[in-house]
C-alpha positions in Angstrom: -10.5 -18.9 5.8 -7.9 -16.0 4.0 -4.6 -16.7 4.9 -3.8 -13.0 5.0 -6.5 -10.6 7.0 -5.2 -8.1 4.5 -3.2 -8.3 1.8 -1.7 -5.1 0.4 -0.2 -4.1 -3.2 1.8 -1.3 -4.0 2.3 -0.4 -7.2 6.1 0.1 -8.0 5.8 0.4 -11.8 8.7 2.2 -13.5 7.7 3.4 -17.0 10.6 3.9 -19.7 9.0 6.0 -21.7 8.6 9.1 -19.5 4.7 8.8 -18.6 4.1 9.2 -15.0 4.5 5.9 -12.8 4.3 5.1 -9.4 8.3 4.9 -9.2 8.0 8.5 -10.2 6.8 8.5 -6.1 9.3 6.8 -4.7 7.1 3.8 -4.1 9.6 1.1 -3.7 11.3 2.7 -0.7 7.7 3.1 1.0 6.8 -0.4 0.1 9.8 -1.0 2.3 9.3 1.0 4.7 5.6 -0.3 5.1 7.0 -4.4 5.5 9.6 -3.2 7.6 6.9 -1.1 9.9 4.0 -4.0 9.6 6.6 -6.4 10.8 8.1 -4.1 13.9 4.4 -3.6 15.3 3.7 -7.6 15.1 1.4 -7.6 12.1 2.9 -9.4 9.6 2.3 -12.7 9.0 0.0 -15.9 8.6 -3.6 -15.0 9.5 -2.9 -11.0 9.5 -0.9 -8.4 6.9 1.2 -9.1 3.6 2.7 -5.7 2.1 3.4 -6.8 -1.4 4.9 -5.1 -4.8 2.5 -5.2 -7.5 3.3 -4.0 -11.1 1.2 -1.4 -13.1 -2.2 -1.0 -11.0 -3.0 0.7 -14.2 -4.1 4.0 -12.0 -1.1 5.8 -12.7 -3.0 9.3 -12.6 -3.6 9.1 -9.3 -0.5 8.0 -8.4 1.3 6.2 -6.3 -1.5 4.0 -5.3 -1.8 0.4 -3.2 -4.9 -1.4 -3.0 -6.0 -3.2 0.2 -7.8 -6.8 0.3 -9.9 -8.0 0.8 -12.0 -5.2 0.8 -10.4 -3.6 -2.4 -9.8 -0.2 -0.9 -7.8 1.8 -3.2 -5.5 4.3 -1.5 -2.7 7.1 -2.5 -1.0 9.0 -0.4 2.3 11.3 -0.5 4.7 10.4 1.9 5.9 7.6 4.7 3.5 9.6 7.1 0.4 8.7 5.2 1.3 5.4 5.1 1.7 5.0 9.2 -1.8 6.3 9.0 -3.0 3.6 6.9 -1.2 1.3 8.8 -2.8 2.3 11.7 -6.4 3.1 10.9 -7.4 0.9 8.5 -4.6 -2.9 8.9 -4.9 -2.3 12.9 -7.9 -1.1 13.7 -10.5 -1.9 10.7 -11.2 1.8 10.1 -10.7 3.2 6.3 -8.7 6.5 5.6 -11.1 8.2 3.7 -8.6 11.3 2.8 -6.5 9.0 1.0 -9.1 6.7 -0.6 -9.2 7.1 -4.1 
C-alpha cells in the first residue's frame, strides 16, 4: 500500500541564466498556497495528499507545471484558481482536468 493517495510535485526551479523557469510563474507561492489549501479541506496526510517542491521537471516550455502520482498526470495551469480546480477534480474526487493536462 502507497503511503500517499497522491503525491504532487511542483516544479519551483529558478534559472540564473535568464531562460524561462517555473519561478518565472510564481510557483513557490502556489505550491504554498496548495499545502496550505490541501491541509484546510482535511486532505493532507498519511494515506491521502503530499504537495511537494520538486526542482527542474525539465518541462520548462510549458510552464509552470506539477505532476500528480501515482498516475503521472502532468498539469500547468496560470493562477491559484486553477489549482483549486485541480484540487478539487482530480486529489478529491478522482476526476482529471483535462484543460490543464499537458
Amino acid at each position: 500500500m502507497r503511503y500517499f493517495k497522491n503525491h504532487v510535485f511542483f516544479c519551483c526551479n529558478q534559472r540564473q541564466n535568464g531562460d524561462a523557469c517555473c519561478n518565472d510563474h510564481g510557483a513557490n507561492d502556489v505550491r504554498d498556497y496548495a499545502k496550505k489549501r490541501v491541509k484546510e479541506l482535511g486532505l493532507s496526510g498519511e494515506g491521502k495528499v503530499r504537495i511537494n517542491q520538486a526542482g527542474c521537471l525539465d518541462r520548462c516550455e510549458e510552464g509552470p507545471v506539477i505532476v500528480v502520482y501515482p498516475e503521472e498526470i502532468w498539469y500547468t495551469y496560470v493562477d491559484k484558481s486553477d489549482v483549486d480546480e485541480i484540487i478539487d477534480e482530480h486529489l478529491t474526487n478522482g476526476r482529471v482536468v483535462e484543460r490543464l493536462r499537458i
